[in-house]
Every structure is written in structure tokens, then in C-alpha cells.
C-alpha positions in Angstrom: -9.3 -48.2 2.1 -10.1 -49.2 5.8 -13.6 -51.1 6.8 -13.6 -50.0 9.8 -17.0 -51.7 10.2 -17.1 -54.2 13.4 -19.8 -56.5 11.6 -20.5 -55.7 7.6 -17.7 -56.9 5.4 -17.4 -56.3 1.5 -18.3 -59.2 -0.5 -17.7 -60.7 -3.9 -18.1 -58.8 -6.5 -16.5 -56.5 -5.0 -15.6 -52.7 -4.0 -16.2 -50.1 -6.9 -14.8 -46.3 -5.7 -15.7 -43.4 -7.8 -14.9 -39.9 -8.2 -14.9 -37.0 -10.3 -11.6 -34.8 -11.1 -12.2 -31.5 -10.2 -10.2 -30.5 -13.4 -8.8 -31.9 -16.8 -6.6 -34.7 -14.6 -6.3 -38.3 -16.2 -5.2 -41.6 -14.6 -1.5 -42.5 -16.7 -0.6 -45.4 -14.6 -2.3 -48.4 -12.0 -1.1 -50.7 -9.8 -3.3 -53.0 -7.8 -6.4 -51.7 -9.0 -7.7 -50.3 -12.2 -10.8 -48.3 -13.6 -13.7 -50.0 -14.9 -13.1 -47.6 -18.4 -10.8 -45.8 -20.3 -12.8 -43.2 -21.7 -12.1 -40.8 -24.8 -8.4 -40.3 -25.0 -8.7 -39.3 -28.7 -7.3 -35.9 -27.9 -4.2 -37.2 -27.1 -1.5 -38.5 -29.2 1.1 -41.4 -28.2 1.1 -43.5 -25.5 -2.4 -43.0 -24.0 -3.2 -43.0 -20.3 -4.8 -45.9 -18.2 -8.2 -43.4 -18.3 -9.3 -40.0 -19.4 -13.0 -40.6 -18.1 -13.6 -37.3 -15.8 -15.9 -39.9 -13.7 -13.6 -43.0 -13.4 -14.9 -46.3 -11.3 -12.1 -47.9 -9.8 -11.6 -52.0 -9.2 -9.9 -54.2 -7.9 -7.7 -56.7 -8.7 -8.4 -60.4 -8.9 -6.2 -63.2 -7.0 -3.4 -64.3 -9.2 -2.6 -60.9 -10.9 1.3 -60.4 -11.9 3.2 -59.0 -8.8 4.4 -56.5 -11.0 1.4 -54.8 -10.5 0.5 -55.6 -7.3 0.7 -53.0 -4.5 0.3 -54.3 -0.5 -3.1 -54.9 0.3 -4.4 -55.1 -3.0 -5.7 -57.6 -5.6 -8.3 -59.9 -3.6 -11.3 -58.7 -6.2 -12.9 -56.4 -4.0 -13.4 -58.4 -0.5 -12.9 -56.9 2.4 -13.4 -58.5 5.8 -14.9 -56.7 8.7 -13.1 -55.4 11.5 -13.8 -57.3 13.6 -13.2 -60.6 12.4 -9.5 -59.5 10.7 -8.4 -56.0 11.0 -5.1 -57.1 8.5 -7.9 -58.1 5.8 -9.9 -55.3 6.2 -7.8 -53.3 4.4 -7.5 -52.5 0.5 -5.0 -50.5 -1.1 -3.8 -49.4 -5.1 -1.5 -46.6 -6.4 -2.5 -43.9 -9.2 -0.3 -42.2 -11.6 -2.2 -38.6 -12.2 -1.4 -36.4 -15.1 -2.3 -32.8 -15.7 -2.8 -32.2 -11.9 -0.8 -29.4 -9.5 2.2 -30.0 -8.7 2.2 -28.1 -5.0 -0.2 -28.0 -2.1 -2.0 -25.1 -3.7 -2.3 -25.9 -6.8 -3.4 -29.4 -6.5 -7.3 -29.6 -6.6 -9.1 -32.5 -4.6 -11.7 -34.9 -6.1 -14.9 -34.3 -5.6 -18.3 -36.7 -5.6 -17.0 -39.6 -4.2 -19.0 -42.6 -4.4 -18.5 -46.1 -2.7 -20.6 -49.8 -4.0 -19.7 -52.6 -1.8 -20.8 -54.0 -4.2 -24.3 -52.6 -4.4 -25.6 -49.3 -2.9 -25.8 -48.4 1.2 -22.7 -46.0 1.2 -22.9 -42.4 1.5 -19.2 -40.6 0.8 -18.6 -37.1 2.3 -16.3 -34.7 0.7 -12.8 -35.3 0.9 -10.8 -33.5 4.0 -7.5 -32.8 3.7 -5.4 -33.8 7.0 -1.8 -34.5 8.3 0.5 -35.6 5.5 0.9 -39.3 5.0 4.6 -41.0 6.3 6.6 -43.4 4.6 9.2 -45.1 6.7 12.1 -47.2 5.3 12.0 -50.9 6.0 14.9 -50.4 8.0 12.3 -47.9 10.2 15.6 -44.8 10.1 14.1 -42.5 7.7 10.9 -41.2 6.7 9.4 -39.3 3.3 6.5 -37.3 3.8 3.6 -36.8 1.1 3.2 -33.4 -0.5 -0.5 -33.6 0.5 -2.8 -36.1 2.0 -6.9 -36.1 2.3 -9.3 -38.7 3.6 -13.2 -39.8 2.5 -15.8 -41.0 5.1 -18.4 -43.1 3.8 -20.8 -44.3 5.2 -23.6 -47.2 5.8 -27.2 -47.2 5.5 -29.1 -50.6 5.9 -32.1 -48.6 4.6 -30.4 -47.1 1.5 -28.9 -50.4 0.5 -32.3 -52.1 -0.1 -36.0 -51.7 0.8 -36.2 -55.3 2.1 -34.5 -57.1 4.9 -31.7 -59.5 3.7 -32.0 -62.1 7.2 -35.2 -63.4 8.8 -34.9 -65.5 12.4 -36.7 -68.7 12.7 -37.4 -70.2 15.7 -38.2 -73.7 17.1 -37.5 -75.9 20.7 -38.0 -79.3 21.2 -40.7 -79.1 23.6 -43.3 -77.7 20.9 -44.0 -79.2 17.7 -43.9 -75.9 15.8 -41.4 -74.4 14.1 -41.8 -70.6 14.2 -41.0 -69.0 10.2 -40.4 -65.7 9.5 -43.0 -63.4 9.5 -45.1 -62.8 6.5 -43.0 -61.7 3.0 -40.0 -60.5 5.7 -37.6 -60.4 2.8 -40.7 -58.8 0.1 -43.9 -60.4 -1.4 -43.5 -61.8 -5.3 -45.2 -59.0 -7.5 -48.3 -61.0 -8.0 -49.0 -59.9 -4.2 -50.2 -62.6 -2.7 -47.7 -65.4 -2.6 -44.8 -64.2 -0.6 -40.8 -64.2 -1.6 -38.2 -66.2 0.4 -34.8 -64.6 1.8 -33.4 -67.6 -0.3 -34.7 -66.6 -3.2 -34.8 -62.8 -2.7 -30.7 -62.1 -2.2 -29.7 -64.7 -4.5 -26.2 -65.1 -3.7 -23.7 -66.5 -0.7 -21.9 -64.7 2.1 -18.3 -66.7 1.5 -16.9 -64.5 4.9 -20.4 -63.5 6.3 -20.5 -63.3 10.2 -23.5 -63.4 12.7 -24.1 -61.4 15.8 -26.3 -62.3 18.6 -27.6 -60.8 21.1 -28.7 -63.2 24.2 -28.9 -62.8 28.1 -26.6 -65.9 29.2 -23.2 -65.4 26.8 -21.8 -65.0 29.8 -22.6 -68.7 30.7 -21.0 -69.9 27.3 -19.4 -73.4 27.6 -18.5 -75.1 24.4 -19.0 -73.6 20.2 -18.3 -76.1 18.0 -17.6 -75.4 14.0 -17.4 -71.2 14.4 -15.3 -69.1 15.7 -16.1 -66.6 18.4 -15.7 -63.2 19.9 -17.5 -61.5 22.7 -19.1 -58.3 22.6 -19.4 -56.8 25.8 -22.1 -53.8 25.9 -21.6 -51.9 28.6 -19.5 -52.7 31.8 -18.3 -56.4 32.4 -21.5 -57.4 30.8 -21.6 -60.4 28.3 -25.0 -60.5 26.7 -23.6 -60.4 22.9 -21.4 -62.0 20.7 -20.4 -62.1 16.9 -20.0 -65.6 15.2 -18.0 -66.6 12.3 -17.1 -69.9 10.3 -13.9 -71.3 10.5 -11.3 -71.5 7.6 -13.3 -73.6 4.8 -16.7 -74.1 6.8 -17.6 -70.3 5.0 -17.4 -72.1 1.6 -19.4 -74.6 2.1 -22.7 -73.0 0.9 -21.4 -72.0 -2.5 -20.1 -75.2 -3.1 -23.0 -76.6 -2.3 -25.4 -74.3 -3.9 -28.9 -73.5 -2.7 -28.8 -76.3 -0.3 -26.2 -75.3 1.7 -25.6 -74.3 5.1 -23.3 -73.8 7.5 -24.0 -75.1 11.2 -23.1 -74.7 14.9 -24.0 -75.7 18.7 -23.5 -73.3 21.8 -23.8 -74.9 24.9 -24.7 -73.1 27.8 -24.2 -73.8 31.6 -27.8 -72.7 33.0 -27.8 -70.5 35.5 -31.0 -71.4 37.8 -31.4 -68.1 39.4 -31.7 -66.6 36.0 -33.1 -69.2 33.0 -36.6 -68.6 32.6 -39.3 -70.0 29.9 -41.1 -67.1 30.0 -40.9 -64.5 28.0 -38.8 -65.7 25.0 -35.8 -65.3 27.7 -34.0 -68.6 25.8 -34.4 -66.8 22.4 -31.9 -65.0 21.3 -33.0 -61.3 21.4 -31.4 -60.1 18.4 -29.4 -61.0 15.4 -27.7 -59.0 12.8 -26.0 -60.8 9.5 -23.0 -59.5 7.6 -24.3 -56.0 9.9 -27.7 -56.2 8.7 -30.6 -56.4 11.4 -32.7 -59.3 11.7 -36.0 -59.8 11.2 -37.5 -62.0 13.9 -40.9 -63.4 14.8 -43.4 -61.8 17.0 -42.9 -62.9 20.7 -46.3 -63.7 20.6 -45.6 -66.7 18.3 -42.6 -68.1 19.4 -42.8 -71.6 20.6 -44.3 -72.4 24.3 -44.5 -74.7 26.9 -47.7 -77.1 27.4 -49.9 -76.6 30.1 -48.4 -80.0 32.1 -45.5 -81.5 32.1 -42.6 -82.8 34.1 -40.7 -79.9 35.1 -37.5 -81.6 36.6 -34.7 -79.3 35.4 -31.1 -80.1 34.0 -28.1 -77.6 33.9 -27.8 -77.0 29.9 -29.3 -74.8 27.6 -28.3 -75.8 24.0 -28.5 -73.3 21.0 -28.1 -74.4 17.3 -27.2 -71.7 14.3 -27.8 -73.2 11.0 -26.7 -70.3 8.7 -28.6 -71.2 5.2 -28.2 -69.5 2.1 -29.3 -66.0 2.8 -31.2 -67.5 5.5 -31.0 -67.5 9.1 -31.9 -70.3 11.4 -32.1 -70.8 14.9 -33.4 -73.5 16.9 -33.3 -74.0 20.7 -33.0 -77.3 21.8 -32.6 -77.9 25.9 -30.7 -80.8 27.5 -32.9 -82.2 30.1 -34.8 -79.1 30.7 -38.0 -81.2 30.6 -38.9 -84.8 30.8 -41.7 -86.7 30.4 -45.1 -86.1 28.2 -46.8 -83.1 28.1 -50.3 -82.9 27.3 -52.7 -80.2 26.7 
């Protein structure tokens, strides 16, 4: 299995593959992976197989398993990372024994119905496609065995299929204006009542141990010190440098589990400001857009983020400061400018 995602990574639980047999075919034997049942083997007689379900889920295996049944790339309990953090963890692999299945490239009969959870819905699977037969090299790279027959599955992602709410709201705040811009109204779904509104906190209940955050703003290309994440720029279209993807350092990622509901995970970009481009106006400091773990963000009207009084000193520094605090669940962001603007402002 390959996530070939750039953003979304597989959490905790966990992967769960499914398929159904397009005949009688059990599962005899596992290795870095098994199914979830074992079905009705009470046909057979003997040494039963690992399942006879003609609809087996497959698992993964946890950290610690024997290495006698590992295989590479397996046993990590379903996490994947994303691409684009760590290609070499984006990768998860098992081995199946079949019985009762063809023995040549004609008679063998491909699966059929696939299904992917990582760990909840979002996935669509298309049918498997047979293609050029799989190589094994020996570690000494001289000679090669080939597979009788190799096919490949495509799934999938659909933010929309995976839930009917957002998982991320955006909310915004600058230390020139005393308000702190939430997310809009029930962004992540109201309570059933209907009239008090749920919380992103409260609404995915659960962590992101490996999540990663991508932002979209017009002055990456001005970036001049990240502190606490690591970082990796995105470049749209040409030389330009107006996104990047964010991602806590070894042991920062855990910090919000261990610390429950309360936890967060934080982190300063400072900018070099460019004068012939920084503007006030028009949310231009804001970041644009955010995704989390791949999921888009949902972010305040521009109408109601924060602006500048009427008066004020406007003698101008040469930083733009931009703080992530990565809650639970929760995404905030707050602008704060290094001797943008001194003095009082009044109304």
C-alpha cells in the first residue's frame, strides 16, 4: 500500500482493506497483517486457515509484533504518513497465503469490491487492474524472480464522503485590534438541540499524533526563521513561493495526546517584509488558506477579520510575524507584527 497523498496521512486506529473473493478462495497464512475475522471454517477439517470469510477486512499489525511475522513495511497499527512529509513511511505492506485459487494467469480470478477505511470512510476503490508483473531482486541485486501475475487498486479521497462537517476551522487575531476573530457559526456542526453550536474540539474527538498543516500565504517567499516545525515549500506554479506545508518535529506531534484536551502544539514564522508588497488591506497578512491532515479549512469571512483603527502611528518596521497554535482538532492562527505600528490608536 502506497499514500501517495502529498498532505492526508492515515492515523491511529488505523488502515482496514477489504475485499471480496471472486470464488471459494480462503486466506491459509499472514504475515504483517491479519483479518479482522476468521469466519466459518466448519467445512473444513484439520488445520483450519487464517480466514474463510468471502468478505475478509484486513489489519495491521501493532509495534512490538514477533519478527517472525513481520514482513517490510508492516506492523505500525495502521499509520501511514503522507507523502510528503516521509515517502519511506508512507508505505504499508503484508503477505497472504491463498488457498483454493488458480494456479496460472488464466485461471487465477481477481478480487473484486475493494474497500479502503483510513480509518473511517472518504475512500472510494476502483476495480483491480492487472499490470506488468511485479520483480523481486536478490539482495545481492544479480538475479530477479518475476510474479506469475500482478494487479493494482486505486482508491481514492473524498473530503465530502468522509464527513458532512468540516474537521479544522481558522481563527484569526493581530495585536493591533482587540478582537479575536472565531470560527464562523457551528463550522464543525451545531449540537442537535439546534441552537447552541458544537466545537471542532469537541466534534472530532481525537488527536492528529503525525498531522501536518498547509498554508497558503503571499510572502513564503520572504520566510526568515520557523521555530518548533519542520517545513517544506510548495511552489504553485513557476518559481512562485506562496505555499507551504508544516509539520512538528520528532516529539512536538505527541504533545497533545499527552496532554489531553488542553494541548497544543505551537510555532512562529518570521517574515522579512517586503514594502513594495505588505499591505493591511484586504486580509493580505492572513493567510489565505489552510488545509489540516489534507482537509480544507474553514475560515472567517474577510469581512470580519481584524482591522486597523481609524488613527494611529503608522511608522513601519521590516517584520511580519505569524504564530500557528495547532489545538486539539483546532486550528489557530494569530498575526502578530513587529513594529508594524506604534503608538495609540483611537477611534
Amino acid at each position: 500500500m502506497f499514500n501517495f497523498h502529498q498532505y492526508r496521512l492515515i492515523e491511529a486506529p488505523g488502515w482496514t482493506l477489504g475485499w471480496t473473493w471472486a470464488e471459494k478462495e480462503a486466506i491459509w497464512n499472514m504475515m504483517g497483517a491479519q483479518t479482522r475475522e476468521q469466519g466459518d471454517c466448519s467445512k473444513l477439517k484439520g488445520l483450519l486457515p487464517h480466514c474463510c470469510k468471502r468478505d475478509p477486512e484486513v489489519v495491521d499489525l501493532l509495534p512490538g509484533t514477533p519478527y517472525s511475522q513481520q514482513t517490510a513495511n508492516c506492523c505500525k497499527g495502521g499509520v501511514i504518513s503522507s507523502w510528503g512529509q516521509d515517502p519511506q513511511a508512507a508505505i504499508s505492506s503484508f503477505q497472504v497465503t491463498v488457498g483454493s485459487t488458480g494456479t496460472t494467469k488464466t485461471t487465477v480470478r481477481l478480487p473484486k469490491k475493494f474497500t479502503l477505511k483510513a480509518p473511517g470512510p472518504g475512500y472510494t476503490c476502483g476495480s483491480a487492474k492487472v499490470v506488468k508483473p511485479t520483480r523481486f531482486p536478490t539482495n545481492d541485486g544479480r538475479r530477479a524472480t518475476q510474479a506469475m501475475i500482478t494487479w493494482d487498486v486505486i482508491c481514492t479521497y473524498s473530503q465530502f464522503r468522509a464527513q458532512e462537517t468540516p474537521t479544522c476551522c481558522v481563527s484569526l487575531s493581530a495585536f493591533y485590534s482587540e478582537t479575536i476573530v472565531p470560527c464562523p457559526t457551528c463550522t464543525c456542526g451545531c449540537q442537535k438541540n439546534g441552537t447552541r453550536c458544537g466545537n471542532c474540539v469537541e466534534c472530532i474527538g481525537g488527536n492528529y499524533t503525525q498531522g501536518n498543516l498547509v498554508v497558503q500565504h503571499p510572502n513564503f517567499d520572504n520566510l526568515v526563521q520557523l521555530s518548533s516545525f519542520n517545513y517544506r515549500p510548495l511552489p504553485t506554479y513557476g518559481t512562485t513561493n506562496d505555499s507551504a506545508m508544516l509539520w512538528g518535529q520528532k516529539f512536538y506531534n505527541e504533545l497533545p495526546m499527552q496532554a489531553g484536551p488542553s494541548g497544543n502544539i505551537q510555532s512562529e514564522l518570521l517574515f522579512g517584509k517586503d514594502l513594495l508588497t505588505f499591505s493591511f488591506e484586504n486580509g493580505w497578512a492572513f493567510p489565505h488558506r489552510a488545509l489540516f491532515n489534507g482537509d480544507s479549512c474553514v475560515k472567517p469571512q474577510p469581512d470580519s477579520y481584524p482591522y486597523l483603527p481609524n488613527a494611529g502611528n503608522t511608522k513601519k518596521g521590516s517584520w511580519l510575524m505569524l504564530v500557528v497554535l495547532l489545538s486539539t482538532g483546532f486550528l489557530f492562527i494569530v498575526l502578530l507584527f513587529r513594529h508594524v505600528v506604534v503608538g495609540r490608536f483611537s477611534s
